[in-house]
py3Dmol code that shows the C-alpha trace and the ligand (Angstrom):
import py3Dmol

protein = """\
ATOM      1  CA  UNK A   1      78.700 102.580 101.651  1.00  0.00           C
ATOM      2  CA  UNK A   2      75.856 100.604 103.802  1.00  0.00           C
ATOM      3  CA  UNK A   3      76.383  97.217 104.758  1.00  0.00           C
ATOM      4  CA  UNK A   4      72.487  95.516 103.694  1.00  0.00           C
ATOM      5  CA  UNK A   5      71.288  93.893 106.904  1.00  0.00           C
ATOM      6  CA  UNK A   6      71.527  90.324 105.850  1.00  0.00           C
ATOM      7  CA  UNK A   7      72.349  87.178 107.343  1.00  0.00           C
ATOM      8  CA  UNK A   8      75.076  86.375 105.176  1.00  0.00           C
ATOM      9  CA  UNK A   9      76.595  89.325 106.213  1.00  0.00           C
ATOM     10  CA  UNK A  10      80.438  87.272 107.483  1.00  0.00           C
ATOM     11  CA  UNK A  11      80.800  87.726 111.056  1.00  0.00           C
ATOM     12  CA  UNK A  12      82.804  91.376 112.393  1.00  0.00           C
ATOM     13  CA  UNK A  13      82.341  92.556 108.822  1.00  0.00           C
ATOM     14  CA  UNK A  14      80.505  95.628 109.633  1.00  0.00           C
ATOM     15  CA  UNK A  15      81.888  96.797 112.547  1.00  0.00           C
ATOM     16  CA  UNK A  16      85.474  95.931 110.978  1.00  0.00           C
ATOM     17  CA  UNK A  17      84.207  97.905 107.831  1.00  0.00           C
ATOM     18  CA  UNK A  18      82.545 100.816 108.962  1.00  0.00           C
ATOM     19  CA  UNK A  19      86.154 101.773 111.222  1.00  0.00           C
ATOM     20  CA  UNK A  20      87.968 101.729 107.641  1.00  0.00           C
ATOM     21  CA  UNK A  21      85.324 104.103 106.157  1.00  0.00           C
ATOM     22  CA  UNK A  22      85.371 106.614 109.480  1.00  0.00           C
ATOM     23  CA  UNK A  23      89.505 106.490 108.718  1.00  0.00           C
ATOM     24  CA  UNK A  24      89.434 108.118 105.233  1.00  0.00           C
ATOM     25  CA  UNK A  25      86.606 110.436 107.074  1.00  0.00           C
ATOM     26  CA  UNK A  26      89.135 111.302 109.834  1.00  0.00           C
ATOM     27  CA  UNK A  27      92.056 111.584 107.537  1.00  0.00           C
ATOM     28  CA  UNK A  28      93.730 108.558 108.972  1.00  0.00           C
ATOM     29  CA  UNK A  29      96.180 106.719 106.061  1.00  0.00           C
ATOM     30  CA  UNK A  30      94.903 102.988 106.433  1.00  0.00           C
ATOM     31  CA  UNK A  31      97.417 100.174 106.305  1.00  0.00           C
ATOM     32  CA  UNK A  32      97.109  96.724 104.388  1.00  0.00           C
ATOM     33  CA  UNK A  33      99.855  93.874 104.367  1.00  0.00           C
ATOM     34  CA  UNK A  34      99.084  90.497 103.001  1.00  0.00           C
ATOM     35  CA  UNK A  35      98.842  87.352 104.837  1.00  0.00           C
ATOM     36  CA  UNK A  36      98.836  83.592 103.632  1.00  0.00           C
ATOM     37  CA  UNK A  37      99.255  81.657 107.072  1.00  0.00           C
ATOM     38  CA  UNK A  38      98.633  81.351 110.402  1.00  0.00           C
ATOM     39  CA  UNK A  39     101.909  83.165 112.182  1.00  0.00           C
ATOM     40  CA  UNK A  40     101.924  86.140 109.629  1.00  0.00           C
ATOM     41  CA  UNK A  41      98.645  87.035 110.962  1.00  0.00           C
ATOM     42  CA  UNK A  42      99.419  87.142 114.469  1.00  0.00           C
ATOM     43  CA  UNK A  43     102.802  89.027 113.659  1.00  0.00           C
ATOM     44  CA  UNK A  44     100.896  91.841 111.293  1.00  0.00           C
ATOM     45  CA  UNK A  45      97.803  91.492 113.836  1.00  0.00           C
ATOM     46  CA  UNK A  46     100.326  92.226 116.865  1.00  0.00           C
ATOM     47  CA  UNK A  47     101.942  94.954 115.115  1.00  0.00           C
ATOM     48  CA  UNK A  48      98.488  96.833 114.587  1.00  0.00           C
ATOM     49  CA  UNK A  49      97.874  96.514 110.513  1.00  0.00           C
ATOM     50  CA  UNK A  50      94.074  97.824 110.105  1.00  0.00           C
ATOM     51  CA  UNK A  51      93.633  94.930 106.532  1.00  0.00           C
ATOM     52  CA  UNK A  52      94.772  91.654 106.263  1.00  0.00           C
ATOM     53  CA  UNK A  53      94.636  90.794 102.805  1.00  0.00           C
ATOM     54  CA  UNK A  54      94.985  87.066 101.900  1.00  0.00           C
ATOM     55  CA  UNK A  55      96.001  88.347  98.340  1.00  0.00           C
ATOM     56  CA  UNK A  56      96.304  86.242  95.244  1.00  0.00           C
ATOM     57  CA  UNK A  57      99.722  87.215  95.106  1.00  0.00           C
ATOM     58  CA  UNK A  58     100.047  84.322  97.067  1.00  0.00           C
ATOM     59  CA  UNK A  59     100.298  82.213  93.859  1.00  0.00           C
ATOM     60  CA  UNK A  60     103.893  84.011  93.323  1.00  0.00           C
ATOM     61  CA  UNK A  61     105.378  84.529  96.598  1.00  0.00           C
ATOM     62  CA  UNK A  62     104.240  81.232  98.097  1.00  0.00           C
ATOM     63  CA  UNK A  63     103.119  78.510  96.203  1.00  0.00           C
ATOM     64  CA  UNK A  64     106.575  78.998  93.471  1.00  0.00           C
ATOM     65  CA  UNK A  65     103.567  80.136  90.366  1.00  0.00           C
ATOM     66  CA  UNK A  66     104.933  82.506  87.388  1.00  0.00           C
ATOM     67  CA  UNK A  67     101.280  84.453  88.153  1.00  0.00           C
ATOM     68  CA  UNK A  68      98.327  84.495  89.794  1.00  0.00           C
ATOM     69  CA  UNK A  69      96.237  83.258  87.400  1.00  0.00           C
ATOM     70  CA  UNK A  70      97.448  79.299  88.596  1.00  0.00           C
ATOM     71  CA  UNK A  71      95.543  80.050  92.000  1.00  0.00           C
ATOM     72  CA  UNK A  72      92.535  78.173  92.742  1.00  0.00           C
ATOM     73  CA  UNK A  73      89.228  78.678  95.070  1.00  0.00           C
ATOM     74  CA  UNK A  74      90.879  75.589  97.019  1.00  0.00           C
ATOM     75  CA  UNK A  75      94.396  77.419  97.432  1.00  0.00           C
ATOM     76  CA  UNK A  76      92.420  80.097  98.625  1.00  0.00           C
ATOM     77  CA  UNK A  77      89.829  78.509 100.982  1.00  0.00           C
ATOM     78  CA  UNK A  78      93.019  76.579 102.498  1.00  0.00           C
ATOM     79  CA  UNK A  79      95.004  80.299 103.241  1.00  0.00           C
ATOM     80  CA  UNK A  80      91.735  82.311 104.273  1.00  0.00           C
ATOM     81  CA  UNK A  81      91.235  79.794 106.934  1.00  0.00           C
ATOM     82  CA  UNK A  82      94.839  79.972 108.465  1.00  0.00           C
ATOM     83  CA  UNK A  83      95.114  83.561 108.787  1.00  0.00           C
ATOM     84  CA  UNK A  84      91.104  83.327 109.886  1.00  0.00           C
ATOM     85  CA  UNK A  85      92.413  80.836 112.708  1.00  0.00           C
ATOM     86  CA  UNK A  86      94.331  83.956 114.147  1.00  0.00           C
ATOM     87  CA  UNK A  87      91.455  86.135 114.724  1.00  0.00           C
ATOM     88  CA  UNK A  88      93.104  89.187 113.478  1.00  0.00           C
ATOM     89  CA  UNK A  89      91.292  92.472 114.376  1.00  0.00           C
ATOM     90  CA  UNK A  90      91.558  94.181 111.367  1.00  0.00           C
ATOM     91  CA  UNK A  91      89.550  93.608 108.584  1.00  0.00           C
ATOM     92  CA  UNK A  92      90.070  90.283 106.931  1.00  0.00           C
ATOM     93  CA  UNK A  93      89.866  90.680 103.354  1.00  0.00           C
ATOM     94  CA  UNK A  94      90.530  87.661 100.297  1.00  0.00           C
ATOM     95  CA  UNK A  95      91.019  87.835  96.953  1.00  0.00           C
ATOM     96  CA  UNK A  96      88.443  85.835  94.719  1.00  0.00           C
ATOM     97  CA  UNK A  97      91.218  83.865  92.129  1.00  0.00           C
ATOM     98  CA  UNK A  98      91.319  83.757  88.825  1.00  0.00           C
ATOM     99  CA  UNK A  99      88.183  82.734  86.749  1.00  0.00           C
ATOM    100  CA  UNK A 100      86.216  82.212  89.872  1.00  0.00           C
ATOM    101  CA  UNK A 101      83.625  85.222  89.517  1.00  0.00           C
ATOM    102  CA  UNK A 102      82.677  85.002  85.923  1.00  0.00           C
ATOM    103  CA  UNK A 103      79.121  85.157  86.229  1.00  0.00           C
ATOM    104  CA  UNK A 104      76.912  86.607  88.696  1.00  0.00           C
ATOM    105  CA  UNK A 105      75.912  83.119  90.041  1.00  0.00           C
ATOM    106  CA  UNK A 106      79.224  81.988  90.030  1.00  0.00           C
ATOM    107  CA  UNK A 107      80.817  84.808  92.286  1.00  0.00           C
ATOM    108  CA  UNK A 108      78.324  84.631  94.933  1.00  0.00           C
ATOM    109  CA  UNK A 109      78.695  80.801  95.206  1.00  0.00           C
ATOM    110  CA  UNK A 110      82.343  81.847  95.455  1.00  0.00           C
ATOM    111  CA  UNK A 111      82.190  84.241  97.753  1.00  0.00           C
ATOM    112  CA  UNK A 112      80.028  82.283 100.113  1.00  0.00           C
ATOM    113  CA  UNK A 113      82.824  80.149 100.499  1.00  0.00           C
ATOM    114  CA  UNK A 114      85.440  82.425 100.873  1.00  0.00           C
ATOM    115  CA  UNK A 115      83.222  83.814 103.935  1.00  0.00           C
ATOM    116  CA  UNK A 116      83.054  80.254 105.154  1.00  0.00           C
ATOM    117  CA  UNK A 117      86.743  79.916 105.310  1.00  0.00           C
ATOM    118  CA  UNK A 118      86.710  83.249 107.489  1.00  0.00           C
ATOM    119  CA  UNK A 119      86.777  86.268 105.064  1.00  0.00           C
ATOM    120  CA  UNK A 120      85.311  89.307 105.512  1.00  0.00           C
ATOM    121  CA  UNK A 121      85.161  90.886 102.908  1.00  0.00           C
ATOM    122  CA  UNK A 122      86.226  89.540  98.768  1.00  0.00           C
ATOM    123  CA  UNK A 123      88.327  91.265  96.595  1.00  0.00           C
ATOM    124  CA  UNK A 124      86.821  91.590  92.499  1.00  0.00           C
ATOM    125  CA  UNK A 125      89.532  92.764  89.898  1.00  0.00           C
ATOM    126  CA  UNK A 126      87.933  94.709  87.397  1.00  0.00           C
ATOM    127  CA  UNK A 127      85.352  97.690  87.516  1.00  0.00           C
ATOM    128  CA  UNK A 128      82.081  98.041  84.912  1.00  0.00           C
ATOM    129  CA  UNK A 129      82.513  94.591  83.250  1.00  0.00           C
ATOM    130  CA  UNK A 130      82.432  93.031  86.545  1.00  0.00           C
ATOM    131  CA  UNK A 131      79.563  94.930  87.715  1.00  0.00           C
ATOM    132  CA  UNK A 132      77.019  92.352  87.960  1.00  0.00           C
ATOM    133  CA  UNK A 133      78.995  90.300  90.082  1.00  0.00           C
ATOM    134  CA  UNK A 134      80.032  92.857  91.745  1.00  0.00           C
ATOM    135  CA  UNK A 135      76.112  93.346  92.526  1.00  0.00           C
ATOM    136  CA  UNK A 136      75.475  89.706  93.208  1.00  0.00           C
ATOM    137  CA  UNK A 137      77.272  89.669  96.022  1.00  0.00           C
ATOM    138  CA  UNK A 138      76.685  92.937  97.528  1.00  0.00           C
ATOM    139  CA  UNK A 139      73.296  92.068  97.508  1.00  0.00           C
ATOM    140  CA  UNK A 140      73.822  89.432 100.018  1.00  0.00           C
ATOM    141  CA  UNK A 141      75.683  91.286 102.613  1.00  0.00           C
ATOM    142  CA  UNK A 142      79.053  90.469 101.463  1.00  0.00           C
ATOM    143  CA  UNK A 143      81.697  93.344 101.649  1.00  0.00           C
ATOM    144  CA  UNK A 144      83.495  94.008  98.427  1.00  0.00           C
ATOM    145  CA  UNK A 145      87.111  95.758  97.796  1.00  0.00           C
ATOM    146  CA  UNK A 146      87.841  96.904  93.966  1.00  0.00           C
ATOM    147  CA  UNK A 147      90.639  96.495  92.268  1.00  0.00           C
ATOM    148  CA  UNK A 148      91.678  98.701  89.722  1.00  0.00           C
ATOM    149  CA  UNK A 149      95.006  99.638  87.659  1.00  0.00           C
ATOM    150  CA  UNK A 150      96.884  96.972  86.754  1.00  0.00           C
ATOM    151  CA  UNK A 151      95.131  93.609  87.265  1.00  0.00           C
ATOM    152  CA  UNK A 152      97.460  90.693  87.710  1.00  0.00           C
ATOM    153  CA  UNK A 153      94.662  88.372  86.696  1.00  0.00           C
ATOM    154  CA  UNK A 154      94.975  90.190  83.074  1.00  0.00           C
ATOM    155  CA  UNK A 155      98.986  89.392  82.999  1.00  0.00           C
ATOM    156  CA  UNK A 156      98.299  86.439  80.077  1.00  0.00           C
ATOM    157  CA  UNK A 157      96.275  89.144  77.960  1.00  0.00           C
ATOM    158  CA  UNK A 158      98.360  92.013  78.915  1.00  0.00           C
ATOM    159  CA  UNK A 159     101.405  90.431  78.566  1.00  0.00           C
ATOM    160  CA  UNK A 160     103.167  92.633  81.679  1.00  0.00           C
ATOM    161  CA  UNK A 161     102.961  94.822  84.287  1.00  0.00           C
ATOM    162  CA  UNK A 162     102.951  98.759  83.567  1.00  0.00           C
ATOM    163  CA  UNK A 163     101.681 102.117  84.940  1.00  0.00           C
ATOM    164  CA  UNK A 164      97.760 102.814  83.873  1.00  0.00           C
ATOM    165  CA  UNK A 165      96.434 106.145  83.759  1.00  0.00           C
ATOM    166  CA  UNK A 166      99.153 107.679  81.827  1.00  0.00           C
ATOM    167  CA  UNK A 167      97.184 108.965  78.918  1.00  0.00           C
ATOM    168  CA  UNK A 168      93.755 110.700  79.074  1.00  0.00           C
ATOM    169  CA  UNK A 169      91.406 107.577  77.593  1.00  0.00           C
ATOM    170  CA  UNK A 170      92.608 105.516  80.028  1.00  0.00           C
ATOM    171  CA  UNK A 171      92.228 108.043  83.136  1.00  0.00           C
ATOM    172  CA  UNK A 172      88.760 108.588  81.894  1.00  0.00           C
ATOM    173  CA  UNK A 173      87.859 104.796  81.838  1.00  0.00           C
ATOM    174  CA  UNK A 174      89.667 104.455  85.711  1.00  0.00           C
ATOM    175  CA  UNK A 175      87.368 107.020  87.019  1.00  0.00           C
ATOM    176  CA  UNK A 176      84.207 105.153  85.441  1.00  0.00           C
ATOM    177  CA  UNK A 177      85.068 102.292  86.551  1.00  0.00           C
ATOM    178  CA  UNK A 178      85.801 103.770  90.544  1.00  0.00           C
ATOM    179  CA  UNK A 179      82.486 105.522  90.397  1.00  0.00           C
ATOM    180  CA  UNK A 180      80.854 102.652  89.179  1.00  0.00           C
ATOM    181  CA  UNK A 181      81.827 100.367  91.857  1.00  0.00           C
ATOM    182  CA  UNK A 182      81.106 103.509  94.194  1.00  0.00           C
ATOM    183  CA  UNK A 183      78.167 103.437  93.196  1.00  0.00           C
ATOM    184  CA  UNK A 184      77.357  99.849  93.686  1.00  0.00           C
ATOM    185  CA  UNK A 185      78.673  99.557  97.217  1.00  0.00           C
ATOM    186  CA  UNK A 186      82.095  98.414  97.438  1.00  0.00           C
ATOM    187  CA  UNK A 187      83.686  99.720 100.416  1.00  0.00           C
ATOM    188  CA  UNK A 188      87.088 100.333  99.027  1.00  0.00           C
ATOM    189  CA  UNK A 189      89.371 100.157  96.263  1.00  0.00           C
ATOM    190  CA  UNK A 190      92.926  99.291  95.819  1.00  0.00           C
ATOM    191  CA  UNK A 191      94.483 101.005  93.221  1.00  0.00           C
ATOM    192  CA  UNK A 192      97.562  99.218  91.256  1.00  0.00           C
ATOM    193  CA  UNK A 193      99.968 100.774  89.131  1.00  0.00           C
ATOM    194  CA  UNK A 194      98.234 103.845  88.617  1.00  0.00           C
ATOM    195  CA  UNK A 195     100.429 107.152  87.370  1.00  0.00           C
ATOM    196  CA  UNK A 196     101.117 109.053  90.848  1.00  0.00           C
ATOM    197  CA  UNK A 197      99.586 112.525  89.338  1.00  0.00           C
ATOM    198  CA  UNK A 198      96.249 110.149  88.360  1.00  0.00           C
ATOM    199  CA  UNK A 199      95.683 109.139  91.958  1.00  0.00           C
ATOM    200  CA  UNK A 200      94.767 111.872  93.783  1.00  0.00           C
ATOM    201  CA  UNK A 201      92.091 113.162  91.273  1.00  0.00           C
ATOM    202  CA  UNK A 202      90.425 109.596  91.981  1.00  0.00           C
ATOM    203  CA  UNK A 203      90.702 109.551  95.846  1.00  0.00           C
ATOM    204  CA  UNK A 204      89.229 113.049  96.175  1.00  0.00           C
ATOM    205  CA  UNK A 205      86.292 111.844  93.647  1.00  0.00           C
ATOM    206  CA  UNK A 206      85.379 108.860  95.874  1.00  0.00           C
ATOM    207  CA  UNK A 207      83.804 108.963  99.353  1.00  0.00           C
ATOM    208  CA  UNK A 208      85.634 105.012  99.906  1.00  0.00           C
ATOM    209  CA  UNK A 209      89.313 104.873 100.593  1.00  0.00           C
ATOM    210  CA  UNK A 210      91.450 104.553  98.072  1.00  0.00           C
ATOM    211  CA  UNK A 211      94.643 101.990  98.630  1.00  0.00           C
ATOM    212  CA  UNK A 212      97.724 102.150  96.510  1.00  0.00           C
ATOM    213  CA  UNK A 213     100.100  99.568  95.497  1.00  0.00           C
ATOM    214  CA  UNK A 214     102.773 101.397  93.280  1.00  0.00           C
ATOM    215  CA  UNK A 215     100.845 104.420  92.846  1.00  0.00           C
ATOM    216  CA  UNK A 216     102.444 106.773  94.924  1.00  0.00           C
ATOM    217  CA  UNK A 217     101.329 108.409  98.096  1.00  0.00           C
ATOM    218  CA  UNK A 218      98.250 110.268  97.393  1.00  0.00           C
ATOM    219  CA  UNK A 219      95.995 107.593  98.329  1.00  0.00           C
ATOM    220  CA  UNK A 220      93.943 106.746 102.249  1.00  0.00           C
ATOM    221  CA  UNK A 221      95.931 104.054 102.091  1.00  0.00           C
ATOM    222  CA  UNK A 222      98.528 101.602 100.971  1.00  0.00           C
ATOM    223  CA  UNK A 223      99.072  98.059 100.286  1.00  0.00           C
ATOM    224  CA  UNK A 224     102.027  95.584 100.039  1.00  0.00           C
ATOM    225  CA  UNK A 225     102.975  92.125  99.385  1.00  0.00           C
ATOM    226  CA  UNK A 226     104.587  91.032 102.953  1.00  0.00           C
ATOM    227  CA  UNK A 227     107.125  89.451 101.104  1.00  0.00           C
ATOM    228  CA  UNK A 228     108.284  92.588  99.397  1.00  0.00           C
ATOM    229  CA  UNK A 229     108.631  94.499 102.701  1.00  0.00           C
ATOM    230  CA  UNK A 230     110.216  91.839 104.499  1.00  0.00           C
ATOM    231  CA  UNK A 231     112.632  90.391 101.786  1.00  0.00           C
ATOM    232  CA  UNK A 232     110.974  87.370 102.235  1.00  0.00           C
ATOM    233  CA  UNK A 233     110.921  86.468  98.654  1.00  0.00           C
ATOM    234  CA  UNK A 234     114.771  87.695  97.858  1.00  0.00           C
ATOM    235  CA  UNK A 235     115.114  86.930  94.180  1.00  0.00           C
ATOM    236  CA  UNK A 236     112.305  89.694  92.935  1.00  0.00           C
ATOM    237  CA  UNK A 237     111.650  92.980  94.570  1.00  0.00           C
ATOM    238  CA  UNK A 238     109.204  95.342  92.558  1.00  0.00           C
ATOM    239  CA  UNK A 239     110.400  98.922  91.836  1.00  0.00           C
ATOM    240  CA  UNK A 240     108.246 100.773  94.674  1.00  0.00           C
ATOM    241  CA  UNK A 241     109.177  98.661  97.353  1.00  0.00           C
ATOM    242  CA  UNK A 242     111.748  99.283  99.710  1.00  0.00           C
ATOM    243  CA  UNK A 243     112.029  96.116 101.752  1.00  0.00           C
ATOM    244  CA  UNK A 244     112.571  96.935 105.650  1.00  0.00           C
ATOM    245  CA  UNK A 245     114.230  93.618 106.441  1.00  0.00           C
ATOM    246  CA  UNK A 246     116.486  91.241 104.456  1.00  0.00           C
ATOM    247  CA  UNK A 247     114.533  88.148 105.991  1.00  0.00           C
ATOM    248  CA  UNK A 248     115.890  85.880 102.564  1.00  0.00           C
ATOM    249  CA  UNK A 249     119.528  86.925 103.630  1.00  0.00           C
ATOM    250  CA  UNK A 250     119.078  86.118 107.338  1.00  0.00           C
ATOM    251  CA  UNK A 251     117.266  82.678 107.132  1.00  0.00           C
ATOM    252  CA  UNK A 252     120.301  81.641 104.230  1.00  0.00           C
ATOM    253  CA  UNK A 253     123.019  83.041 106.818  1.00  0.00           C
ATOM    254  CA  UNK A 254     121.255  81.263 109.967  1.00  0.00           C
ATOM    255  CA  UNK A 255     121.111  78.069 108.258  1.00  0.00           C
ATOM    256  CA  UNK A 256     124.506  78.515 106.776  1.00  0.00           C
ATOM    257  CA  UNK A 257     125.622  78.707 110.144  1.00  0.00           C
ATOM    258  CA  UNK A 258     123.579  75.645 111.554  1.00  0.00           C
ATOM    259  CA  UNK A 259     125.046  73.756 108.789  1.00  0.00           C
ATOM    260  CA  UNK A 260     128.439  74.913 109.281  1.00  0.00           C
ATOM    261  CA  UNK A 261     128.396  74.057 113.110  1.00  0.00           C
ATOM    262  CA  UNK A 262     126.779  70.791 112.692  1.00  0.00           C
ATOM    263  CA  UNK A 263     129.796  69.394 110.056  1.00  0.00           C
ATOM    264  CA  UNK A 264     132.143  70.579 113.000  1.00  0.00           C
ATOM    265  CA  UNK A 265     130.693  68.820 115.610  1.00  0.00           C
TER     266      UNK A 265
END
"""
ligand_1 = """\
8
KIV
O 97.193 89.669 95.544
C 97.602 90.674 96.156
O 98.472 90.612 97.018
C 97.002 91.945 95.820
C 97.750 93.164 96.243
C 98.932 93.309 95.374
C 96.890 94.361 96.242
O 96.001 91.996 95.182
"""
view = py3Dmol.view(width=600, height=400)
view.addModel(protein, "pdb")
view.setStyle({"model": 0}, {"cartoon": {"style": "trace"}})
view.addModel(ligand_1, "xyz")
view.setStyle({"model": 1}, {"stick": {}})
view.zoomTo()
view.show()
């Protein structure tokens, strides 16, 4: 993937890029956690995590939304600019929301203003019938990351979340799609819910990193909702997440406590 030479091109992008691309090249896994405010950042910055992925997911985890197709370009704009406000070092990428790239014109204007709030780099769900948006805003210097597998923004027409890739039609259509956006410049793409035995076939077709979410560990790299790894959001954990703290138990005990000492007092 080459970054065009353009002055739209956000700020850090291709420096920020280019060490992601020379970390599938070196065989380095590369690590993405999502972050919706200003303190995450600093913590995931701190603790070395090479993407910072203000994630749609935000809808469910944060704002109390069923899905993420209730997010808007403002919710976004809003979250990109807190986690932007903690200069993070690794590559800042945000999710374009719901019905806000459905035309080429549309997801460049879109774009531009995720890169004004401090993005990077925009993630697209979707792979060939996206493709001229996807080319829209590649042609203006703007960093893209794919998303392919199971797309959350689909959940109304889909009606749930399962594994993709599981028969031979659909594997065929997953690696058009990857090659595709390959092909077109993106300079990664996250792979969701895609059958474990699928993934590595993909990965070794693509030069870009692949990053999984749920589809086991063949991939350069993996993503995860910081919730899910944290217990942050106790009351729904997905199956391939093991959370390494119980942060939903702790804050309830902690106050429990407070509350406890304070009637005593
Ligand atoms: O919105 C999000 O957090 C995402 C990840 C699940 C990849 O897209």
């Amino acid at each position: 993937m080459v970054l065009k030479s353009d002055k739209e091109e956000p700020e850090g992008a291709r420096a920020a890029v280019e060490k992601i691309l020379n970390m599938k090249k070196r065989g380095e896994k590369i690590s993405a956690l999502t972050a919706y405010d200003y303190p995450m950042a600093r913590l995931l910055d701190e603790a070395g995590v090479d993407i910072l992925l203000v994630g749609d997911s935000l809808g469910n985890v944060v704002l109390g939304f069923p899905d993420t197709t209730h997010v808007t370009m403002e919710h976004m704009i809003h979250h990109v600019g807190a986690v932007a406000r903690a200069h993070p070092k690794g590559l800042l990428i945000a999710d374009m929301p719901y019905r806000s790239y459905e035309t080429p014109e549309e997801a460049l204007r879109n774009a531009r203003r995720l890169v004004e709030a401090g993005a990077q780099c925009v993630k697209l769900e979707g792979g060939r019938a996206i493709l001229p948006q996807v080319e829209a805003i590649l042609e203006k210097g703007i960093p893209i990351c794919g998303h392919l597998g199971m797309l959350p923004q689909h959940i109304l027409v889909e009606g749930g979340y399962r594994i993709k890739g599981k028969v031979e039609a659909e594997q065929a259509a997953l690696m058009e799609d990857a090659l595709a956006l390959e092909k077109a410049g993106v300079m990664a793409i996250v792979l969701e819910l895609v059958q474990k035995d699928f993934t590595p076939k993909i990965t070794a077709a693509l030069k870009i990193p692949t990053i999984g979410i749920g589809s086991g560990t063949a991939c350069d790299g993996q993503v995860l909702v910081t919730h899910d790894l944290t217990g942050a959001f106790p009351w729904f954990t997905p199956r391939h997440v093991k959370p390494a703290l119980q942060t939903g138990a702790d804050i309830r005990r902690a106050v429990q406590d407070w509350v406890a000492s304070l009637k005593q007092s």
